[in-house]
Structures are given as C-alpha cells and as structure tokens.
C-alpha positions as CSV (number, residue, x, y, z in Angstrom):
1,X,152.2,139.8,132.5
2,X,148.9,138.2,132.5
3,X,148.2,134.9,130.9
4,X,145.3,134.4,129.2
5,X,143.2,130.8,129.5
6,X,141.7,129.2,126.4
7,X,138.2,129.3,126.9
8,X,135.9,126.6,124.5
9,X,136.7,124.7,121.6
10,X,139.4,125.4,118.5
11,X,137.6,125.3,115.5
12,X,139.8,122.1,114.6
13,X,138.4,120.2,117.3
14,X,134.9,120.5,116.7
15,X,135.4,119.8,113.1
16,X,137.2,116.6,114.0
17,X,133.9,115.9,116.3
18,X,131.7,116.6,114.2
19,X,133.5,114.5,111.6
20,X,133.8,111.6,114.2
21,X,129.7,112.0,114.4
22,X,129.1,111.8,110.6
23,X,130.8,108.3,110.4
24,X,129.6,106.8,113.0
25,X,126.1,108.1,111.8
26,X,127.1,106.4,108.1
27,X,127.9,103.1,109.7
28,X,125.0,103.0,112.1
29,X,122.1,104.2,109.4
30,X,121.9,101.2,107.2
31,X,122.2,98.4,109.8
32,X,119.4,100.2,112.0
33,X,117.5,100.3,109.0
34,X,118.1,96.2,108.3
35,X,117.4,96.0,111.8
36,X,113.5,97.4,111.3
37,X,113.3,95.4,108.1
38,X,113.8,92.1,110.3
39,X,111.8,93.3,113.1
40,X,108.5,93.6,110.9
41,X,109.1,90.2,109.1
42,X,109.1,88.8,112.5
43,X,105.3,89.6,112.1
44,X,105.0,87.5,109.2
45,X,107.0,84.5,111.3
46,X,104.3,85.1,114.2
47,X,101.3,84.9,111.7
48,X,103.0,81.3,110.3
49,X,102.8,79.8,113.7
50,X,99.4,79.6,113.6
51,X,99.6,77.7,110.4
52,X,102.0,75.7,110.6
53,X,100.4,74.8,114.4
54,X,97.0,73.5,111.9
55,X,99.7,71.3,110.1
56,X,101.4,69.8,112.6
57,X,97.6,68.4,114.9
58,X,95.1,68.2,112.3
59,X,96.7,66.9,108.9
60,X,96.5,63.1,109.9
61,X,96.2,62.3,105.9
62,X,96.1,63.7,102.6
63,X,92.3,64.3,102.8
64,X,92.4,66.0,105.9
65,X,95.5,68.4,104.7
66,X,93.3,69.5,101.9
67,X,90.3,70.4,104.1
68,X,92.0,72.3,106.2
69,X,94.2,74.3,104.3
70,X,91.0,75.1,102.0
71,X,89.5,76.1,105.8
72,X,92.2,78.3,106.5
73,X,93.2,79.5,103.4
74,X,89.3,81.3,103.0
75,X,90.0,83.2,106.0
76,X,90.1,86.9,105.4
77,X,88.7,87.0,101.7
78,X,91.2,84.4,100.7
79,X,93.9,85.5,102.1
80,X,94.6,83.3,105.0
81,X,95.7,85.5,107.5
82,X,96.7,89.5,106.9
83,X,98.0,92.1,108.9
84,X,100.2,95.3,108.3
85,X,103.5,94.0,107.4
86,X,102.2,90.5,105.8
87,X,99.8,90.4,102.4
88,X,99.3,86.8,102.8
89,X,99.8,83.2,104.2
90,X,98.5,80.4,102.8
91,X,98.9,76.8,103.3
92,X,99.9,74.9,100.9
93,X,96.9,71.8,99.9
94,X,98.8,69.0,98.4
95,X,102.0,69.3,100.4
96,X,101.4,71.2,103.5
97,X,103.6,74.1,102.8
98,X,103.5,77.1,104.4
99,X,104.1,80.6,102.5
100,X,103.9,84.2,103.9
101,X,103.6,87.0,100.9
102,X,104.9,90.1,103.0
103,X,103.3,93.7,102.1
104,X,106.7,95.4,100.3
105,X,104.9,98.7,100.8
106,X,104.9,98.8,104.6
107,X,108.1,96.8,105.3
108,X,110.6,98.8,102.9
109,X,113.5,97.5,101.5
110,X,112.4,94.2,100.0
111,X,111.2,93.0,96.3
112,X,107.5,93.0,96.1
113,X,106.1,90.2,97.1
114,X,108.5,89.0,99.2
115,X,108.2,85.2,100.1
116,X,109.2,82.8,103.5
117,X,108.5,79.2,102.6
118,X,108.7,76.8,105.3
119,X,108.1,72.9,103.9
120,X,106.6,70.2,107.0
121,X,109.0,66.8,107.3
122,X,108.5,64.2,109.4
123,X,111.0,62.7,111.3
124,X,111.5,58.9,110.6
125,X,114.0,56.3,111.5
126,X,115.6,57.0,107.8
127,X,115.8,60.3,108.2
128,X,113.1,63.5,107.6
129,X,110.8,63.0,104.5
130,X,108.5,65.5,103.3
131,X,104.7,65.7,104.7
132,X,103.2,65.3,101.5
133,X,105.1,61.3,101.3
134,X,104.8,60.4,104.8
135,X,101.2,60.9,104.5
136,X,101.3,57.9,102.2
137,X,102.9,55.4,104.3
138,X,101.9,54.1,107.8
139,X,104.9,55.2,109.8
140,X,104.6,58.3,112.5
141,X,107.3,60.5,113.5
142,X,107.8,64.2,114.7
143,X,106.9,67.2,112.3
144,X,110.0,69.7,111.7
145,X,110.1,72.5,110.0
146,X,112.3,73.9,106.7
147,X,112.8,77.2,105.9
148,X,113.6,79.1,102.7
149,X,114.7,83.0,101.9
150,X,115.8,83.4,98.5
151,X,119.2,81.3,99.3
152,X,117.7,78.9,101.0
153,X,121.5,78.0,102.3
154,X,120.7,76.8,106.1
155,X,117.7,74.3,105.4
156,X,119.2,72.3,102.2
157,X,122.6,72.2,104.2
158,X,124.3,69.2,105.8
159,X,123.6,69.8,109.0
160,X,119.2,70.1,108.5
161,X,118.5,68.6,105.1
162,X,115.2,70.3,105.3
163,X,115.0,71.7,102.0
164,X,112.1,74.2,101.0
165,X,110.1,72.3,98.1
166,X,109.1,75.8,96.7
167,X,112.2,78.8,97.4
168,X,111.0,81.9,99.4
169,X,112.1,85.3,97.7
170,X,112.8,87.1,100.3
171,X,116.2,88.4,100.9
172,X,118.2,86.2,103.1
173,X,119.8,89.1,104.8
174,X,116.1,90.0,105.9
175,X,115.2,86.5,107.2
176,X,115.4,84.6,110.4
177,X,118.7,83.0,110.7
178,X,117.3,79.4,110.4
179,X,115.5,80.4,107.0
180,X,119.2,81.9,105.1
C-alpha cells in the first residue's frame, strides 16, 4: 500500500489566515491613519517655533509685541506663515498668543479650521503669569509655553497651570501630547 503525502494547504487553513490578515489589517488601518494625521500637524508645530522664537527675544513690552506681531503677521499676504499642511499662524498683538489654522483639506480627518493655541507665561517667583501682565510690571523671568487642542486637559492641569487664554480646536487625539 502506498501512502499518499498531503501536499499544500486545506482550504480551512488558509481561510483561517486569511481571516487572521483581515483583523489585523482592521486594527492596524485606523491608527496608521491617526498616525499621518499627527505626523503633518507636526508641520504646523515646526512653523510655530519660529513664532513663538519672535515672542520670546524681541517682545520686551507691550509696544514692541504689537510691532512685531503686525511684522510677522503681514508675511505671506497676511497669513503669517503657510505651507501645505498649515493655512495660517498668526501672533497674537495684545497678548502674544500663538495660533496655527491647519489646512483640513490636506491633513484629513480634522474639522476645518483646525486650531493649536499656545499662550506665552513668564515664570516669576509667584508662579507663571501670562505675557500680556508681566509686560506691565517690572519683574523678569523665563518665557514658557501653554498649549491648547480642543480639551485643553494637560496645560490648565495641576501639574503646568499654563492654560491657553483662547482654546485650540483641534482634536486632542491629533495633538502633541503636551497640547491634550
């Protein structure tokens, strides 16, 4: 008598792969897609640097806050500064805040007009106060930085106290972890 050897796969077997695929394909879909959402916000983050940077060195007083973010806020037909993923950022005259207006069209996933506020503080021996009131004063300190997505739940916590003045829109789930 001869024996015969299986040769290939039972039909069960693939089915069970190919059901093993389709899960794993269900799982991995949306977070990769979240994942490419984040990555082009990052853009918007980048562009901010350079306005928060202007902040930070040149807004010595209330005056010189509202000359420069009238300088920088010209740039690019008004816009401030622009690229692919980011319709705007603008600086903020009377306070100093910081907002980047991100282009829903070539990001995906977000409400239109998607906002990232981050608010200047200065550090002072009482504790951070808001650019807009330590320009008032005489006292000097170091310049931090609050965030705000649309829950605006890491800045205004215990722990940072660095509330956004103005809330961003943008989805939290989108934004950099210190700006949830």
């Amino acid at each position: 008598m001869k024996r015969s050897l299986q040769k290939g796969f039972t039909l069960i077997e693939l089915m069970i792969v190919v059901a093993i695929i389709g899960i794993l394909a269900a799982v991995a879909l949306p977070a990769y897609q979240d994942y490419t959402v984040r990555a082009r916000v990052t853009e918007g983050i980048s562009l901010a640097t350079g306005a928060k940077k202007l902040v930070e060195t040149d807004a010595g007083t209330a005056a010189e806050l509202t000359a420069l973010a009238d300088t920088f806020n010209a740039q690019v037909g008004g816009a401030g500064a622009v690229s692919k993923y980011v319709e705007s950022v603008q600086i903020n005259a009377d306070n100093g805040e910081v907002t980047v207006t991100f282009n829903e069209a070539n990001i995906g996933a977000i409400p239109d007009a998607s906002t990232l506020v981050y608010t200047p503080y200065v550090q002072l021996a009482g504790g951070p106060v808001q650019l807009e009131t330590a320009l008032t004063g005489t006292d000097t300190g170091t310049m931090d930085w609050g965030c705000a997505s649309d829950s605006n739940a890491v800045s205004s916590g215990a722990t940072r106290n660095l509330a956004a003045v103005t809330p961003g829109t943008l989805p939290a789930k989108y934004a950099p972890s210190e700006c949830r």
